[in-house]
N, C-alpha and C positions, 0 to 999 in steps of 0.2 A: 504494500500500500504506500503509497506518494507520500510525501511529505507534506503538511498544506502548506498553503501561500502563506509567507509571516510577516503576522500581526491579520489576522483573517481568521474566523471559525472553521473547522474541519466544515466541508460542504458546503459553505460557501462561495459565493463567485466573487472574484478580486472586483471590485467596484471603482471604475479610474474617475474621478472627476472632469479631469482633460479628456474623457475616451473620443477618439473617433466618430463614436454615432451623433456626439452634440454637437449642430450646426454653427459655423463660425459667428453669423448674427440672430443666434438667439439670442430672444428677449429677455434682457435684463432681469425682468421680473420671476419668468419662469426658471434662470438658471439660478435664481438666488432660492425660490421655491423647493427647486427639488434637492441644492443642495441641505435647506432644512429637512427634509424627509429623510436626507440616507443618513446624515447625522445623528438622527433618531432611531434608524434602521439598524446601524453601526452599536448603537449603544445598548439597545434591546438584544441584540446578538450577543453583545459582551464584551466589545473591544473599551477600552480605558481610553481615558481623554487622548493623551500623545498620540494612540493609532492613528485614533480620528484627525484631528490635526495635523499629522503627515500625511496620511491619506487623501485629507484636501486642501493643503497644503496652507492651511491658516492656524492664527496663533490655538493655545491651548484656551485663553479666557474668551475670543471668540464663540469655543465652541460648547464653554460652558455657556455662556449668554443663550447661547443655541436652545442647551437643554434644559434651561429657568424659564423658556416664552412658550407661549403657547400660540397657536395657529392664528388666531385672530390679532394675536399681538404683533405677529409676522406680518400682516396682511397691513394691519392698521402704520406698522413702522416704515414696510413699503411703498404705500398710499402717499408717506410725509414724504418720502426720497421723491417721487416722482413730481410730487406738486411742489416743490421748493423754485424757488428761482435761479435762472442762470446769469448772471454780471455778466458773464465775459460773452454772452450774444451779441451785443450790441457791435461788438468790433469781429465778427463771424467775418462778416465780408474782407473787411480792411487785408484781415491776416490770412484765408484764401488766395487774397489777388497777389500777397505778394508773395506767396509757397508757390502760386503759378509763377509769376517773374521769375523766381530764383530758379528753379526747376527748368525754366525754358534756356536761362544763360547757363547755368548747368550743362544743360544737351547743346547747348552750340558748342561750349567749352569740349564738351570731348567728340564733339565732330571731327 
């Protein structure tokens, strides 16, 4: 019989945070989402805070925080992130035009 994967319960499946299947612009919302779920998933299995923590690559108090909130608390904390305001909109454009400038003398430069 195999060794398991370590820091992982026997019969378990290694759970990568970064894996493959998750789309490069998923939404914000859902990849913070499900990383609450496995967090929780990790911890009902039995791994100790550091697993988890290595596993998804965030601090330890992190992911106590994680396992103190409750689902609604999640939802209501994610609501405040999305509805906060952005300052630095207002100069969106300015600093566009000139990532394009630079970028275009760039490409003539190594013409």
């Amino acid at each position: 019989m195999p060794n398991p994967v370590r820091g992982h319960a026997p019969g378990e499946k290694n759970f990568n945070f970064a894996g493959p299947y998750i789309p490069a612009k998923m939404n914000a919302y859902l990849t913070k989402l499900m990383m609450y779920h496995e967090i929780h998933r990790m911890k009902r299995v039995g791994h100790i805070l550091s697993q988890i923590s290595g596993a998804a690559l965030i601090y330890c108090r992190t992911v106590r925080r994680c396992l103190s909130s409750s689902e609604p608390e999640v939802d209501q904390f994610m609501e405040q992130q999305s509805e906060r305001g952005n300052k630095l909109l207002a100069y969106e454009p300015f600093v566009k035009s000139r990532l394009e400038r630079l970028s275009f003398y760039i490409f003539i430069n190594l013409a």
